[in-house]
N, C-alpha and C positions, 0 to 999 in steps of 0.2 A: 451448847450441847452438853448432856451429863455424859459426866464420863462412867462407865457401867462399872469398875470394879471398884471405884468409890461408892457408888451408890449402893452396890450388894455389899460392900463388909460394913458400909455405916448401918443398911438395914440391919442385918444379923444382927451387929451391936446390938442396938436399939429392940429389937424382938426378943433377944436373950434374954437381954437385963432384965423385963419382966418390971419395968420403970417407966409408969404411965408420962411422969415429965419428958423422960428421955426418949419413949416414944413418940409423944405428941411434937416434940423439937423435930425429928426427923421428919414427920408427915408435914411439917408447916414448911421445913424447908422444902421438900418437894411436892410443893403446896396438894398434899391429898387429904383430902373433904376427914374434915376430925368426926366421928361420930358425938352427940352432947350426951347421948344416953349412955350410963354407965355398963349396963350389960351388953349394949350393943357393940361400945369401944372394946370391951374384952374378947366379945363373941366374934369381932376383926381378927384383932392381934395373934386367936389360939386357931382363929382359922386359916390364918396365912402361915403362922408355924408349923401349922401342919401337912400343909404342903411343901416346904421346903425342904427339900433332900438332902441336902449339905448337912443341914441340921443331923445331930445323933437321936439314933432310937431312943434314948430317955427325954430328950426334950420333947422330939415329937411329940411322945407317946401320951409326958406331961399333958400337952396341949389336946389331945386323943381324947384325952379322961375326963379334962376341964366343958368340953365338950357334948362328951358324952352323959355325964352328969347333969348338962341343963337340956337332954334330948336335942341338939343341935348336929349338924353333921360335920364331917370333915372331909381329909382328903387325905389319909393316912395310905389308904388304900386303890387309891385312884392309880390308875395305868400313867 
Protein backbone atom coordinates (compact mmCIF):
# COMPACT_ATOMS: atom_id res chain seq x y z
CA UNK A 1 0.00 0.00 0.00
CA UNK A 2 1.44 3.70 -0.70
CA UNK A 3 1.36 5.71 1.80
CA UNK A 4 -0.45 9.17 0.20
CA UNK A 5 1.60 11.80 2.03
CA UNK A 6 4.78 10.15 0.89
CA UNK A 7 3.82 9.98 -2.36
CA UNK A 8 2.37 13.77 -2.64
CA UNK A 9 5.63 15.60 -1.02
CA UNK A 10 7.86 13.16 -3.09
CA UNK A 11 5.79 14.29 -6.09
CA UNK A 12 5.92 18.13 -5.40
CA UNK A 13 9.67 17.48 -4.92
CA UNK A 14 10.08 15.87 -8.06
CA UNK A 15 7.68 18.47 -10.13
CA UNK A 16 9.24 21.53 -8.55
CA UNK A 17 12.65 20.67 -9.18
CA UNK A 18 11.97 21.20 -12.79
CA UNK A 19 14.88 17.90 -12.92
CA UNK A 20 13.99 15.57 -15.74
CA UNK A 21 16.22 12.75 -13.75
CA UNK A 22 14.49 13.53 -10.50
CA UNK A 23 11.37 13.39 -12.27
CA UNK A 24 11.67 10.26 -14.22
CA UNK A 25 13.22 8.52 -10.57
CA UNK A 26 9.79 9.41 -9.10
CA UNK A 27 7.58 8.05 -12.09
CA UNK A 28 9.62 4.71 -12.13
CA UNK A 29 9.22 4.41 -8.73
CA UNK A 30 5.54 4.58 -8.87
CA UNK A 31 6.01 2.71 -11.90
CA UNK A 32 4.01 5.59 -14.33
CA UNK A 33 4.43 5.15 -18.06
CA UNK A 34 7.71 7.74 -18.77
CA UNK A 35 6.83 9.58 -21.83
CA UNK A 36 10.21 8.98 -24.64
CA UNK A 37 9.13 12.06 -26.50
CA UNK A 38 10.82 15.08 -25.19
CA UNK A 39 8.02 17.63 -25.60
CA UNK A 40 5.45 15.18 -24.66
CA UNK A 41 7.51 14.39 -21.00
CA UNK A 42 7.32 18.23 -20.54
CA UNK A 43 3.96 18.84 -21.87
CA UNK A 44 3.23 15.97 -18.60
CA UNK A 45 5.15 17.49 -15.99
CA UNK A 46 3.66 21.38 -16.75
CA UNK A 47 0.44 19.89 -17.18
CA UNK A 48 0.04 18.17 -13.86
CA UNK A 49 1.71 21.36 -12.24
CA UNK A 50 -0.85 22.94 -13.26
CA UNK A 51 -3.29 21.49 -11.71
CA UNK A 52 -1.94 21.14 -8.48
CA UNK A 53 -3.12 23.62 -5.82
CA UNK A 54 -0.86 23.38 -3.14
CA UNK A 55 1.62 24.50 -5.71
CA UNK A 56 2.04 28.76 -5.48
CA UNK A 57 0.64 30.97 -8.22
CA UNK A 58 4.29 31.50 -9.70
CA UNK A 59 4.86 28.01 -10.23
CA UNK A 60 1.57 27.35 -11.43
CA UNK A 61 1.50 30.13 -13.60
CA UNK A 62 5.34 29.02 -14.68
CA UNK A 63 3.85 25.96 -16.00
CA UNK A 64 0.39 28.10 -17.44
CA UNK A 65 3.02 30.01 -19.72
CA UNK A 66 5.16 26.95 -20.67
CA UNK A 67 1.96 25.78 -21.85
CA UNK A 68 0.56 28.13 -23.35
CA UNK A 69 3.44 29.01 -25.54
CA UNK A 70 3.29 25.61 -27.16
CA UNK A 71 -0.87 26.23 -27.64
CA UNK A 72 -1.43 23.17 -25.15
CA UNK A 73 -4.04 23.54 -22.43
CA UNK A 74 -4.04 23.41 -18.75
CA UNK A 75 -5.75 23.32 -15.81
CA UNK A 76 -5.01 26.49 -14.14
CA UNK A 77 -8.40 27.43 -14.37
CA UNK A 78 -10.45 24.38 -14.07
CA UNK A 79 -13.14 24.26 -11.04
Amino acid sequence: MIDLASFVRERDEALLSLDRKKIEAYMRKYDCPIPTQDTLFWATVHKARSAITSFSDDERQKSVDWLTERKLSHFRDAP
